[in-house]
C-alpha positions in Angstrom: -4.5 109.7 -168.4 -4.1 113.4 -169.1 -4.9 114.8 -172.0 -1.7 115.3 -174.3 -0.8 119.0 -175.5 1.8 120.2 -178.2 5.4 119.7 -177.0 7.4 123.0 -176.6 10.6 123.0 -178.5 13.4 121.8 -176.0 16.4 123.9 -176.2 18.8 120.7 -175.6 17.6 118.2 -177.5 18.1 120.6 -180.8 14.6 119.4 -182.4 11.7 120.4 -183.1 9.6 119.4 -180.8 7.2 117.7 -183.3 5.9 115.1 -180.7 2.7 115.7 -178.8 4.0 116.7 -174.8 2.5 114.9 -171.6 1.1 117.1 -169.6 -0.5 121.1 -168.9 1.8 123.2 -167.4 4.7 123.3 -170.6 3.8 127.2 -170.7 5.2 127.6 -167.2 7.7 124.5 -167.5 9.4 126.1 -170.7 9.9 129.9 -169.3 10.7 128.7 -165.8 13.3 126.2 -167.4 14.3 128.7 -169.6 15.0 131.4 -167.7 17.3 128.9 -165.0 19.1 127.2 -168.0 21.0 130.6 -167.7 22.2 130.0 -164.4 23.5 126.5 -164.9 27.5 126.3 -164.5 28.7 126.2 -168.3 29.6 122.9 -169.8 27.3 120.5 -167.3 26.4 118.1 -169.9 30.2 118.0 -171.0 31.1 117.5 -167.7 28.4 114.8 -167.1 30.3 112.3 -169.7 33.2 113.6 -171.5 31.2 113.0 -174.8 30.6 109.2 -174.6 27.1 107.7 -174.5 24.6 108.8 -171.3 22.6 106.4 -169.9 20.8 106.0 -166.4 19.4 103.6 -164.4 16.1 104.7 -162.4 12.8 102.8 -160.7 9.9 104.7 -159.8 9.0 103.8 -156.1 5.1 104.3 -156.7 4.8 102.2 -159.7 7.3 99.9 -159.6 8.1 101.1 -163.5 11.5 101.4 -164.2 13.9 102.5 -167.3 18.0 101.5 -167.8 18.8 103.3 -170.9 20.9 105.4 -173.2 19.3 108.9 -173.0 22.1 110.7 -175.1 24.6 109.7 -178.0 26.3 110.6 -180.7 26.3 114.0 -179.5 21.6 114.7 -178.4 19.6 113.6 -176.6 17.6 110.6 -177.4 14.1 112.0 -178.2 12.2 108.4 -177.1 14.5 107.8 -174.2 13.4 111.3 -172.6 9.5 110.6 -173.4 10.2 107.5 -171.5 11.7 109.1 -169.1 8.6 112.0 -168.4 6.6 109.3 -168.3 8.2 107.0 -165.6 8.6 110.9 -163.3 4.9 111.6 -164.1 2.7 112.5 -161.2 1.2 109.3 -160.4 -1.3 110.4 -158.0 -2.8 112.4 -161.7 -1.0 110.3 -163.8 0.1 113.2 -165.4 3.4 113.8 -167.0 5.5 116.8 -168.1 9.1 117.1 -170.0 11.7 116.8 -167.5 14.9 118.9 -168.1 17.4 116.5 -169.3 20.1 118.3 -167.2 18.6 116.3 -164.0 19.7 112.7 -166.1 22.7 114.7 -166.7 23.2 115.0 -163.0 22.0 111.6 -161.7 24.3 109.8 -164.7 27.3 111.9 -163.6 26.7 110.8 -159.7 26.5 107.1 -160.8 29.5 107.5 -162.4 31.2 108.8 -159.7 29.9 106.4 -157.5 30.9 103.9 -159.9 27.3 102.7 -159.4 25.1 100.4 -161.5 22.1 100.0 -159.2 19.1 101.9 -160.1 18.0 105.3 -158.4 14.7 105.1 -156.5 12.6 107.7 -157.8 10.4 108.8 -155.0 9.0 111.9 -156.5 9.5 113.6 -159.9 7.0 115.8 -161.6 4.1 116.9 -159.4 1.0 118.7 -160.8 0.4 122.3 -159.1 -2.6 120.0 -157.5 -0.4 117.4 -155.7 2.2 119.8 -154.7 -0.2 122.1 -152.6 -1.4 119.0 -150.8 2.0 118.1 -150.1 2.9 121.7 -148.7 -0.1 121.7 -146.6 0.9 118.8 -144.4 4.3 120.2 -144.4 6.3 123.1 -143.7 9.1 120.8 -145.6 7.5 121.3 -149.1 8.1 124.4 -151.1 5.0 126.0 -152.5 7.4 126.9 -155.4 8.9 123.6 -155.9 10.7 122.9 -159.3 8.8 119.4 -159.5 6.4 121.2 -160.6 9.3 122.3 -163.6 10.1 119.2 -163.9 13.4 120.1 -162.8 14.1 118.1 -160.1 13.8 114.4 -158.2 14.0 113.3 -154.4 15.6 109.8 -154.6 18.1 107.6 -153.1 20.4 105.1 -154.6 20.7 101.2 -153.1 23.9 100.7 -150.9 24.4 104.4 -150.1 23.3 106.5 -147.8 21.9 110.0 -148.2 24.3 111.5 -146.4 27.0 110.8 -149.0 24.8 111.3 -151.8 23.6 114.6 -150.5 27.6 115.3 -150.1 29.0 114.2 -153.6 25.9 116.4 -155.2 27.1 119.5 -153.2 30.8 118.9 -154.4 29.1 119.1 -157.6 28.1 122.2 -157.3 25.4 122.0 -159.5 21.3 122.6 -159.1 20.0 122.2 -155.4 20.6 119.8 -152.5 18.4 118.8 -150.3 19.3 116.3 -147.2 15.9 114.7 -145.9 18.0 112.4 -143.8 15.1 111.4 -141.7 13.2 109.3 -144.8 16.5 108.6 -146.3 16.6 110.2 -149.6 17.9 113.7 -151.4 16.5 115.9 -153.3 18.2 117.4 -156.6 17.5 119.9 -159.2 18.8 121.7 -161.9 17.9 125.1 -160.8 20.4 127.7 -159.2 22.6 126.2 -156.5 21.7 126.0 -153.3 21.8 123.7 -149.9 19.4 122.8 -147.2 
């Protein structure tokens, strides 16, 4: 397991970041994360939920490790909820985690919702280490050398009973982060960084 570092403060979660963060890159995560939070339509979260409880549904195809949970009530974020969270969208191939930006539960709990949808996302990639990353972009053309998994900012997954077509498609409606259809292997990516399509 990767050595732990101190936790930058998260601006949502309105804390202090007291707990010890997963992970080496929260230097880069933090101003990278920081700097897009700008760009993200206003309201988001209020948009997610309306103010009730959050929760989401997600299992990690790698591991088989899963979490169904509230991640935000009575107006934050759950603190434990997101740790469980980094850890379930670590880099397995490092087993290495890193905060992810809440805003991407925000995004998959909204789509669930809309979907009316209780089954579990399949997680087939969350945070990736600079390390794995490169490896992925040098077998294909496919893989951003600047990807925000790297931010831990965004997730390629796919949700039981739908295809990726229509996930890809209610995500664009959204208008919120990047889309990405991989039709092909059957899963989207999303992110919470500026909006975009491919």
């Amino acid at each position: 397991m990767a050595a732990r570092r101190p936790r930058l403060p998260c601006p949502c979660c309105d804390g202090d970041g007291a707990a010890a963060g997963p992970g080496r890159r929260e230097g880069i995560r933090a101003g990278l994360g920081l700097g897009l939070a700008c760009l993200a339509p206003p309201g988001m979260a209020l948009a997610a939920t309306g103010g009730g409880a959050r929760r989401i549904a997600l299992r990690r195809v790698q591991t088989g490790e899963e979490f169904d949970g509230v991640y935000w009530r009575d107006g934050r974020y759950d603190r434990e909820a997101l740790r469980r969270l980094d850890w379930v969208l670590r880099d397995p191939s490092l087993e290495e985690a890193t905060p992810m930006d809440p805003r991407l539960f925000d995004l998959m709990h909204t789509m669930a919702r809309r979907l009316d949808s209780a089954e579990p996302f399949q997680v087939i990639s969350g945070y990736r280490a600079p390390e794995t990353n490169a490896s992925y972009a040098e077998r294909s053309r496919r893989v951003s050398r600047a990807s925000l998994h790297m931010s831990g900012m965004a997730a390629d997954l796919r949700l039981p009973g739908r295809d990726s077509v229509g996930l890809a498609r209610l995500a664009a409606q959204m208008q919120i982060g990047g889309v990405g259809l991989y039709r092909r292997d059957g899963f989207v990516h999303l992110d919470c960084g500026p909006a975009r399509r491919w």
